[in-house]
C-alpha positions in Angstrom: -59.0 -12.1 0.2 -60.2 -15.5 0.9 -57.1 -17.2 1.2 -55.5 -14.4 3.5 -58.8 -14.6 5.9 -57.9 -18.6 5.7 -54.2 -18.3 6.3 -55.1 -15.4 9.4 -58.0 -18.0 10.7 -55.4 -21.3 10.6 -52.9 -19.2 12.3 -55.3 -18.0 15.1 -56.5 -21.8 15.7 -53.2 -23.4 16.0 -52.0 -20.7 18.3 -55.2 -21.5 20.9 -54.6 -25.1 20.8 -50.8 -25.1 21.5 -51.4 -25.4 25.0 -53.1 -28.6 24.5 -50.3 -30.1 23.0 -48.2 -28.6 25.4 -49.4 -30.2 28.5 -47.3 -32.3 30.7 -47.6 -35.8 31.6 -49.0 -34.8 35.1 -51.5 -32.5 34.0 -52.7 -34.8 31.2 -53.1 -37.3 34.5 -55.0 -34.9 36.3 -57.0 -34.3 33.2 -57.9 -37.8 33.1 -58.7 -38.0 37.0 -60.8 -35.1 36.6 -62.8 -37.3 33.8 -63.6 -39.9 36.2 -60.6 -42.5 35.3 -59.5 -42.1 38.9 -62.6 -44.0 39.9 -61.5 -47.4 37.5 -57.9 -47.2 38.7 -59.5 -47.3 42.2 -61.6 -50.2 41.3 -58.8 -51.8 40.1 -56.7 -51.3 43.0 -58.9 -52.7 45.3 -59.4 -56.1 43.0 -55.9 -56.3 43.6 -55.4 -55.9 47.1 -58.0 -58.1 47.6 -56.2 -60.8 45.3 -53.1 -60.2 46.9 -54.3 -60.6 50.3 -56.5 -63.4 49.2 -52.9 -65.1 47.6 -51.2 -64.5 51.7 -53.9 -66.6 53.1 -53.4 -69.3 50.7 -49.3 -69.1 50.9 -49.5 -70.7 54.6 -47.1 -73.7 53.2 -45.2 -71.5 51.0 -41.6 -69.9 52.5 -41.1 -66.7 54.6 -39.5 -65.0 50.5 -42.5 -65.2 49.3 -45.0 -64.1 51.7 -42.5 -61.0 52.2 -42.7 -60.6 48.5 -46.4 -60.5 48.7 -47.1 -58.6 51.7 -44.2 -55.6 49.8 -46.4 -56.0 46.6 -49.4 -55.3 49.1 -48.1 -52.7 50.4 -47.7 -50.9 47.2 -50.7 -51.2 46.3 -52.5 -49.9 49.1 -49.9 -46.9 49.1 -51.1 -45.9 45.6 -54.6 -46.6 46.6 -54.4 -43.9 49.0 -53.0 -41.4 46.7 -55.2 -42.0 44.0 -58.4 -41.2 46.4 -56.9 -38.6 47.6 -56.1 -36.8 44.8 
């Protein structure tokens, strides 16, 4: 009886947590976001801007490449700033 009641409980538990392990990569993302790890990516982001901005005014001397270069890897940051705050 014990081991029935065991093998009925086991069943009954792995069959409610299947949809944990079922989750995609997006909804494990908006899992995370919803924990507050949206906030540090944001934090992040916006060290980096500010790095990368910082790196344009210092590239006065350096050729038009690379201050294109910089200004396109600013520009992707900033674009997934925005869609981190707003999601």
């Amino acid at each position: 009886m014990k081991t029935s009641a065991l093998v009925v409980l086991s069943a009954f538990l792995m069959s409610v947590a299947a949809p944990v392990f079922a989750m995609t990569h997006q909804e494990q993302l908006a899992c995370a976001w919803t924990a507050g790890n949206c906030l540090d990516e944001a934090k992040i982001l916006e060290k980096k801007i500010a790095e990368i901005k910082s790196d344009i005014r210092k590239s006065a001397n350096s050729s038009p490449e690379e201050v294109k270069k910089l200004e396109k890897k600013l520009q992707e940051a900033m674009d997934r700033l925005e869609r981190v705050e707003r999601n």
